[in-house]
KEPA-360408 format. One record per residue (C-alpha): z, x, y. Coordinates in steps of 0.1 Angstrom, whole numbers. Example, Ala and Ser with C-alpha at 12.3 -4.5 7.8 and 13.67 -1.06 7.14 Angstrom:
BEGIN
VEXPA, 78, 123, -45 .
VEXPA, 71, 137, -11 .
REM end
This chain:
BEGIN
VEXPA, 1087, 576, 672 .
VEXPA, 1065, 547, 682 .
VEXPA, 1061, 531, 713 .
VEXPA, 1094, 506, 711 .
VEXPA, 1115, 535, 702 .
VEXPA, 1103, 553, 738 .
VEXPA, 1102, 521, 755 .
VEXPA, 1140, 524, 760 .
VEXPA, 1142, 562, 764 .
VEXPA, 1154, 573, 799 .
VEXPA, 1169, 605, 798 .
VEXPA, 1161, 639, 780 .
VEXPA, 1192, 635, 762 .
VEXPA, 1189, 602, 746 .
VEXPA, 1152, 612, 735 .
VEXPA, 1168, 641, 717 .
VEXPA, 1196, 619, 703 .
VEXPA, 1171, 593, 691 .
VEXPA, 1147, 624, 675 .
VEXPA, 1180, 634, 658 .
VEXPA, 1185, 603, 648 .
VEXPA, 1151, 590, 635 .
VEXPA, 1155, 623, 607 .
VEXPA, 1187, 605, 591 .
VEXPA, 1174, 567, 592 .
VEXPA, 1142, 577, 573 .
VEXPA, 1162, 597, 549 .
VEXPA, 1188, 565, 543 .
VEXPA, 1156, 544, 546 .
VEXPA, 1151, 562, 508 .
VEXPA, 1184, 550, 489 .
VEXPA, 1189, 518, 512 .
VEXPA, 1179, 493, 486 .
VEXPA, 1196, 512, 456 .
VEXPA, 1231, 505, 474 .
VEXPA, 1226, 472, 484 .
VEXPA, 1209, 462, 449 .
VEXPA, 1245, 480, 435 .
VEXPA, 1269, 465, 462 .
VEXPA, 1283, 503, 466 .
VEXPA, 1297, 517, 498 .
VEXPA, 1270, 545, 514 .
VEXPA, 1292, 571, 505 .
VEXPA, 1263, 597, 506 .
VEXPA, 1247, 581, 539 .
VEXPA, 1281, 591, 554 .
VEXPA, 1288, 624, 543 .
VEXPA, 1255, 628, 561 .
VEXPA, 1270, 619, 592 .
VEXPA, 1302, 632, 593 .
VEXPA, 1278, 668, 588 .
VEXPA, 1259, 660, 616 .
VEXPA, 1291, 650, 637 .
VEXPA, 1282, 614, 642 .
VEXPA, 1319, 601, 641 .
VEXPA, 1328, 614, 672 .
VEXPA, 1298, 604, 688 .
VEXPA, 1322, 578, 716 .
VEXPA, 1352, 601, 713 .
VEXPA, 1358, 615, 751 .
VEXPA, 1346, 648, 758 .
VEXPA, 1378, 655, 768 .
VEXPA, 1393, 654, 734 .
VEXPA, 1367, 671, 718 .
VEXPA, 1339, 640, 713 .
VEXPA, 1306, 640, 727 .
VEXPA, 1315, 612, 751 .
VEXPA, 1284, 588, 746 .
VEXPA, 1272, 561, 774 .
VEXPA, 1277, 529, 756 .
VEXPA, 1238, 530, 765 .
VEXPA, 1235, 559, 739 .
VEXPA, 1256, 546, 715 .
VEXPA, 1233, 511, 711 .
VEXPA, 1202, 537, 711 .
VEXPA, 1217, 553, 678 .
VEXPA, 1228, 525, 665 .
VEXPA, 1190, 509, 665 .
VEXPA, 1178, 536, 647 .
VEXPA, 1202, 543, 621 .
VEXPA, 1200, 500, 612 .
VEXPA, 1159, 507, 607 .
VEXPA, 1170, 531, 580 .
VEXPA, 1203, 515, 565 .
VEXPA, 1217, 481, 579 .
VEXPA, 1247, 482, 561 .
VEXPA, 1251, 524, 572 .
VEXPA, 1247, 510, 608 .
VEXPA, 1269, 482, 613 .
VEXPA, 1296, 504, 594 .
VEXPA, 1297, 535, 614 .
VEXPA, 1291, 512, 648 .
VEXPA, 1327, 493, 641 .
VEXPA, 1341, 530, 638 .
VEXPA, 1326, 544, 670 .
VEXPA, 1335, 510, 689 .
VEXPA, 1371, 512, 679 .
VEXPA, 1371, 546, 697 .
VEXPA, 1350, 533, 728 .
VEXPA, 1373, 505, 728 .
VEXPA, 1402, 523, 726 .
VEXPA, 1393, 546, 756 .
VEXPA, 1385, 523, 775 .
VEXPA, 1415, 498, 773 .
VEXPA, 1439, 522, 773 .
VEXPA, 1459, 504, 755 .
VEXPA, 1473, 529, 727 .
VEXPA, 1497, 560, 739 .
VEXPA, 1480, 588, 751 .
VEXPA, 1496, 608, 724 .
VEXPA, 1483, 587, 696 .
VEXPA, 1450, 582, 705 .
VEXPA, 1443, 620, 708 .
VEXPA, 1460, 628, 674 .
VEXPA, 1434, 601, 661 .
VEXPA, 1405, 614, 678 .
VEXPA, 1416, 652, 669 .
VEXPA, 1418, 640, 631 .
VEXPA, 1384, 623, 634 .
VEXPA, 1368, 657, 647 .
VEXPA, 1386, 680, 630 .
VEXPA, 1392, 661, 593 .
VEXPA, 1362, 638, 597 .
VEXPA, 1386, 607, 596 .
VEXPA, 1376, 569, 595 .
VEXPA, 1393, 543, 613 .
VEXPA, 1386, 504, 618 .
VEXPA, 1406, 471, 621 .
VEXPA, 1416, 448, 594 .
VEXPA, 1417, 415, 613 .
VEXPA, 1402, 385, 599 .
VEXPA, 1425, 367, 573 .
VEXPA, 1422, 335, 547 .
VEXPA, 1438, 313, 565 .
VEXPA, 1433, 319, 605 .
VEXPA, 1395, 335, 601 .
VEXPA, 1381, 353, 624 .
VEXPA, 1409, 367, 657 .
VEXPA, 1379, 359, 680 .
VEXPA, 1392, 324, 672 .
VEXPA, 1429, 326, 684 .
VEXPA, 1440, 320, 649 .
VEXPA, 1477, 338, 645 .
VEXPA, 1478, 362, 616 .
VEXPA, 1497, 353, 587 .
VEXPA, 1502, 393, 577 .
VEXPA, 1539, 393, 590 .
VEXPA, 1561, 425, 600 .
VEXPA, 1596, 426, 597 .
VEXPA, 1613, 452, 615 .
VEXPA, 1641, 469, 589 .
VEXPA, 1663, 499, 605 .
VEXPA, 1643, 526, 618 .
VEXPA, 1609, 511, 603 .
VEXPA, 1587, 482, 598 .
VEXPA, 1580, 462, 568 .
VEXPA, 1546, 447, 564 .
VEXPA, 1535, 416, 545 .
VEXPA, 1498, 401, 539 .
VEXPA, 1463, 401, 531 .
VEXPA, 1431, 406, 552 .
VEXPA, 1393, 398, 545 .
VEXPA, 1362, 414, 559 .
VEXPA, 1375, 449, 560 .
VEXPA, 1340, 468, 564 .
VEXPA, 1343, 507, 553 .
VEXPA, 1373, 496, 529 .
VEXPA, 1364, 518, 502 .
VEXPA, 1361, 549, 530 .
VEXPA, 1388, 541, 557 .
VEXPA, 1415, 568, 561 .
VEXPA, 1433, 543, 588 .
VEXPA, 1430, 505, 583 .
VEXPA, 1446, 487, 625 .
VEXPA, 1462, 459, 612 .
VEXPA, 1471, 430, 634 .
VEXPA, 1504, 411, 626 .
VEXPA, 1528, 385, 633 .
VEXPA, 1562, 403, 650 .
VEXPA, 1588, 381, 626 .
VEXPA, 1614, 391, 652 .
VEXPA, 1596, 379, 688 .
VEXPA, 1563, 355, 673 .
VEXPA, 1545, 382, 693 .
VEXPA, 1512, 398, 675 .
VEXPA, 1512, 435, 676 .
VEXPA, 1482, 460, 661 .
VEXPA, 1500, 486, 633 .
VEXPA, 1482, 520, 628 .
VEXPA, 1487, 523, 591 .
VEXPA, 1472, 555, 567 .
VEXPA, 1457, 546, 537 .
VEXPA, 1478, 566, 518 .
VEXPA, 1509, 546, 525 .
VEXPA, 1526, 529, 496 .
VEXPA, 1519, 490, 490 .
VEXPA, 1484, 493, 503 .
VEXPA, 1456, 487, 482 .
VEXPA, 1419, 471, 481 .
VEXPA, 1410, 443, 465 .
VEXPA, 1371, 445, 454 .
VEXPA, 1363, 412, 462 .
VEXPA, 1328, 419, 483 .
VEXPA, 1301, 400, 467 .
VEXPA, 1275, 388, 495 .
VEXPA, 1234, 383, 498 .
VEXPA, 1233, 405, 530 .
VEXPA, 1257, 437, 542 .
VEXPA, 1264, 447, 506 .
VEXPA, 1270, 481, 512 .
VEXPA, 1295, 475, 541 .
VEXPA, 1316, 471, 512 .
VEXPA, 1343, 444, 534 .
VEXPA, 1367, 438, 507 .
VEXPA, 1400, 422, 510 .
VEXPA, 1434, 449, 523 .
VEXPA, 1463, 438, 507 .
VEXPA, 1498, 454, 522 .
VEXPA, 1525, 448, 497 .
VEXPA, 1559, 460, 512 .
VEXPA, 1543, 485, 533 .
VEXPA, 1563, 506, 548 .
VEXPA, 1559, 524, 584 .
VEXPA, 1577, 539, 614 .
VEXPA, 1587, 521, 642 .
VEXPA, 1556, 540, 665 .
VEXPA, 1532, 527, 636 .
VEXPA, 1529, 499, 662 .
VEXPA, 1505, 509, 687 .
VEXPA, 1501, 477, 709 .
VEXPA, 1513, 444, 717 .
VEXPA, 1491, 419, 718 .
VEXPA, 1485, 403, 754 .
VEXPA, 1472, 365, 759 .
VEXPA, 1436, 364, 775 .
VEXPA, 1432, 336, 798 .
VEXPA, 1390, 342, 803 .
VEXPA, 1371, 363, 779 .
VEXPA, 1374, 397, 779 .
VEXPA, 1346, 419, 786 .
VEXPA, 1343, 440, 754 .
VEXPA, 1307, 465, 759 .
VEXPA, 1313, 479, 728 .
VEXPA, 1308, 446, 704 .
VEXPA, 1270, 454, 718 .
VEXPA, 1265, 477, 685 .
VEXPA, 1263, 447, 665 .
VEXPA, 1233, 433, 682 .
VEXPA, 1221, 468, 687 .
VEXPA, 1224, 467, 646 .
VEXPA, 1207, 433, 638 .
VEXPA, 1178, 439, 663 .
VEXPA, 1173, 477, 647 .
VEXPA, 1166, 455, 615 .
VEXPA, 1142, 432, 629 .
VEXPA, 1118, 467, 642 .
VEXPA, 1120, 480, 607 .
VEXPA, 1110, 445, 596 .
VEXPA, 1082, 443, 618 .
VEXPA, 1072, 479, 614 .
VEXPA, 1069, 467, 577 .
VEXPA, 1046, 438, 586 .
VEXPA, 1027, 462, 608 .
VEXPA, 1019, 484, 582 .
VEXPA, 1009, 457, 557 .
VEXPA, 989, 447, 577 .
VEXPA, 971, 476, 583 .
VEXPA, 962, 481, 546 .
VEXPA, 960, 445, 527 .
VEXPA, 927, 436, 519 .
VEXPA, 928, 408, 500 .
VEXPA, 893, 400, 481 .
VEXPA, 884, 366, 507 .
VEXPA, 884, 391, 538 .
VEXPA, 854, 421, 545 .
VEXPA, 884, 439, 566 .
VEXPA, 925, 439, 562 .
VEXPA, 944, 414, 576 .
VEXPA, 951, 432, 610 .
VEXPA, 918, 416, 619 .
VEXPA, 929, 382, 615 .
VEXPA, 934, 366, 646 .
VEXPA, 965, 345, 632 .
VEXPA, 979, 378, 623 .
VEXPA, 974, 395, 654 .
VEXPA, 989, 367, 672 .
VEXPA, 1019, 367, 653 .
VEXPA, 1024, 409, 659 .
VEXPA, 1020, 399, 692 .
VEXPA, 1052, 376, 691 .
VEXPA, 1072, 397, 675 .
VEXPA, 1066, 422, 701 .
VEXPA, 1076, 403, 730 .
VEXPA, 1103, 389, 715 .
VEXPA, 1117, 425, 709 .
VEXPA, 1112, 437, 745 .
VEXPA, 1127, 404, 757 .
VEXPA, 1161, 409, 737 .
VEXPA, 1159, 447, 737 .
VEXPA, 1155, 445, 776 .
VEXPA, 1183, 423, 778 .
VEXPA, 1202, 439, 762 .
VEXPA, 1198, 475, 773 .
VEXPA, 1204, 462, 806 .
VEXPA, 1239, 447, 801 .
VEXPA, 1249, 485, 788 .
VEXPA, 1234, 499, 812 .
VEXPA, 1249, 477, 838 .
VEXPA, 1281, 489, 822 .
VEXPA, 1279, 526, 822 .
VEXPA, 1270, 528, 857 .
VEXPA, 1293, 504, 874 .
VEXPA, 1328, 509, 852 .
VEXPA, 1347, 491, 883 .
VEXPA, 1328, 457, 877 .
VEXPA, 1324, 456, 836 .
VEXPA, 1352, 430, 836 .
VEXPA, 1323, 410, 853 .
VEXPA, 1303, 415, 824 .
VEXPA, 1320, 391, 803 .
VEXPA, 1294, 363, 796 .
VEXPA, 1265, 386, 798 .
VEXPA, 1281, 403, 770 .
VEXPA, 1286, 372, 748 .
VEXPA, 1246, 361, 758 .
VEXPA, 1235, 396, 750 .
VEXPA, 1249, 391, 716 .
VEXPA, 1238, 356, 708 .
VEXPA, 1200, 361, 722 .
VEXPA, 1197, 393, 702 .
VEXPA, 1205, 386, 672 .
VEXPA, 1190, 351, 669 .
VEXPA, 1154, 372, 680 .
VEXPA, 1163, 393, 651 .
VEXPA, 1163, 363, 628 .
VEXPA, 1131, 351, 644 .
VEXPA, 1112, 381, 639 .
VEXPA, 1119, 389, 603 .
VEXPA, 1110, 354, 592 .
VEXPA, 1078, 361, 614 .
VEXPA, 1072, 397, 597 .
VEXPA, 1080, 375, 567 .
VEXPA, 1049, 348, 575 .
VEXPA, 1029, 377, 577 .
VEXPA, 1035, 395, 547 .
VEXPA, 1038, 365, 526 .
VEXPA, 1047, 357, 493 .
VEXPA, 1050, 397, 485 .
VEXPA, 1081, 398, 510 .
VEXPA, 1099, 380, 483 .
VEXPA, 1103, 410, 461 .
VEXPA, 1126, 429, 450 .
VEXPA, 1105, 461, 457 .
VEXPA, 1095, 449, 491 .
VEXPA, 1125, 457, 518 .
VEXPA, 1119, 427, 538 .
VEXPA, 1137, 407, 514 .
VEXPA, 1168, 430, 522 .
VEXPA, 1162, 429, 561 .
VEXPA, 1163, 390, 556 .
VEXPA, 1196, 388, 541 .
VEXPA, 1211, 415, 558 .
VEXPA, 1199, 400, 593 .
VEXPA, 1214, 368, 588 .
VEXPA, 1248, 386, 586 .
VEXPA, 1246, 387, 625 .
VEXPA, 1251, 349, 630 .
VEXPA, 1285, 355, 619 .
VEXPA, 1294, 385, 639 .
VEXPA, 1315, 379, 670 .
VEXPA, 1313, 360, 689 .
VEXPA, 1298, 332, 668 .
VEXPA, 1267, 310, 688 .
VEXPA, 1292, 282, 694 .
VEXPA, 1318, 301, 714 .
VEXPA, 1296, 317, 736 .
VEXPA, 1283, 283, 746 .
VEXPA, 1317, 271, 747 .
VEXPA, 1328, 295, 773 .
VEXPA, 1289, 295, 792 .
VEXPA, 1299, 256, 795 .
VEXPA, 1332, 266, 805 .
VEXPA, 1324, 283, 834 .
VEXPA, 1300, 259, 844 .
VEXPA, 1321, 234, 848 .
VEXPA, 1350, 253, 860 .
VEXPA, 1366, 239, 894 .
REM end
């Protein structure tokens, strides 16, 4: 570890999490660019994982899990993002989902430890299938046009979804759909093994290839009446949601392998107009010297919104707009410093071999994550001008 890996380090027990860590992102560091250059799914990234017991990393001790601070959570997902991007932001929408669910409550008590038992025991993957053609993005307050009809003793589901990271490896897909019945919009818990579902392989992007977010389509699927696991309830302010912080924590892990790249470039290019590598140019220097403090600016930020959160669980609903500011100054820093780690490189960033090229399109992927620039400023201008 370098020093912005133990800038952040508090604890004994994050350092050894972060050690444990660093050992897997180097090794998915190795095959990183093979699965984005094919567009397949890290199936071998996560069987290294699941060995390791990474999928119950936010599952409660209670249940089994090893009940991580959200804190600890963004600390692993850093790391794992220097060695795979796409491994990263996969396994963070699995572990938020648990965090998430744990902490809203929201599920019966019953269901959620039968999930997190299944996850810890049978090494299960769960995420949500939300985003659709038509409404985009839920973050938006567009209704789903996936519609279940309730038939007898069991509910019929209708539709298509988009951006359904982990498709290819999800054993439960947490499907959000119209209530033909009531208008209301209820999540379904459905298995991947139920009839009518399938996956359309329709992921062909620049950046996050090996998310593999291909489109769900549900055909006449059926499920029991308890396969609906909440109701859907209207927000009249933004929630505060802690655990959407792994997709910063993701995109800002990309920008220290990025400039960990440039660093070492630097430290070694000679070209033939220069008696000493480029570290030595001033230019250079000055430009390392950016990236740095742009990285402790957003890290510090950041860490410090989680941290606020883990220590204070009374007051997170307070949290709201630091949340949403967390996410949009993080990621827009990582954008800034791999175009900087770019500048420094140069031209040779541009290739294929070089890994920068991947950080750059995978980084960009963050813009796009919620919540989106333009509603966090929406809502920052919202409460400023609130009566």
């Amino acid at each position: 570890m370098n020093y912005l890996d133990e800038q952040f380090i508090k604890t004994t027990t994050q350092k050894e999490l972060l050690v444990k860590t660093e050992v897997l992102a180097k090794e998915f560091s190795l095959t990183a660019e093979q699965y984005d250059q094919e567009g397949a799914f890290p199936f071998k990234h996560f069987d290294r994982l699941k060995k390791e017991g990474y999928l119950k990393l936010t599952i409660p001790k209670q249940y089994g899990g090893d009940g991580a601070s959200l804190y600890e959570f963004l600390l692993v997902q850093e790391k794992i993002a220097q060695g795979d991007a796409a491994t990263a932001l996969s396994l963070g929408w699995h572990l938020s989902i648990i965090m998430q669910l744990n902490e809203t409550q929201t599920w019966d008590t019953k269901t959620f430890e039968k999930i997190c038992k299944e996850i810890i025991t049978d090494q299960k993957l769960i995420n949500s299938a939300a985003t659709e053609p038509n409404s985009g993005s839920p973050a938006r307050g567009g209704k789903p046009e996936t519609i279940a009809k309730k038939n007898e003793n069991k509910w019929l589901i209708n539709g298509k979804k988009i951006f359904t990271s982990l498709a290819p490896a999800l054993d439960y897909f947490i499907v959000p759909a119209t209530i033909e019945e009531t208008g209301e919009i209820g999540d379904f818990l459905i298995p991947r093994s139920q009839i009518g579902l399938s996956i359309e392989e329709t992921w062909d992007t620049l950046g996050m290839r090996g998310t593999r977010s291909d489109d769900l389509i549900l055909h006449n699927v059926e499920v029991p009446l308890e396969a609906l696991v909440e109701r859907k309830q209207k927000k009249v302010r933004p929630a505060a949601q802690g655990w959407l912080l792994h997709i910063p924590a993701c995109y800002i892990g990309i920008a220290i392998s990025a400039r960990n790249e440039a660093v070492e470039f630097a430290k070694t290019y000679q070209p033939t107009s220069l008696p000493h590598p480029i570290k030595d140019v001033p230019e250079v220097r000055r430009k390392v010297a950016e990236i740095d403090l742009k990285l402790t600016t957003a890290r510090t930020f950041m860490y410090s919104v989680a941290e606020k959160w883990d220590i204070a669980p009374d007051e997170r609903a307070q949290l709201a707009y630091d949340l949403a500011v967390a996410k949009s100054i993080v990621t827009n820093t990582a954008v800034e410093v791999v175009d900087l780690a770019m500048r420094i490189v140069g031209g040779q960033s541009l290739f294929r071999s070089n890994a920068l090229q991947r950080h750059y399109r995978d980084v960009r992927a963050g813009l796009h994550n919620p919540p989106s620039d333009d509603i966090t400023l929406k809502i920052l201008a919202d409460r400023a001008f609130r009566d």
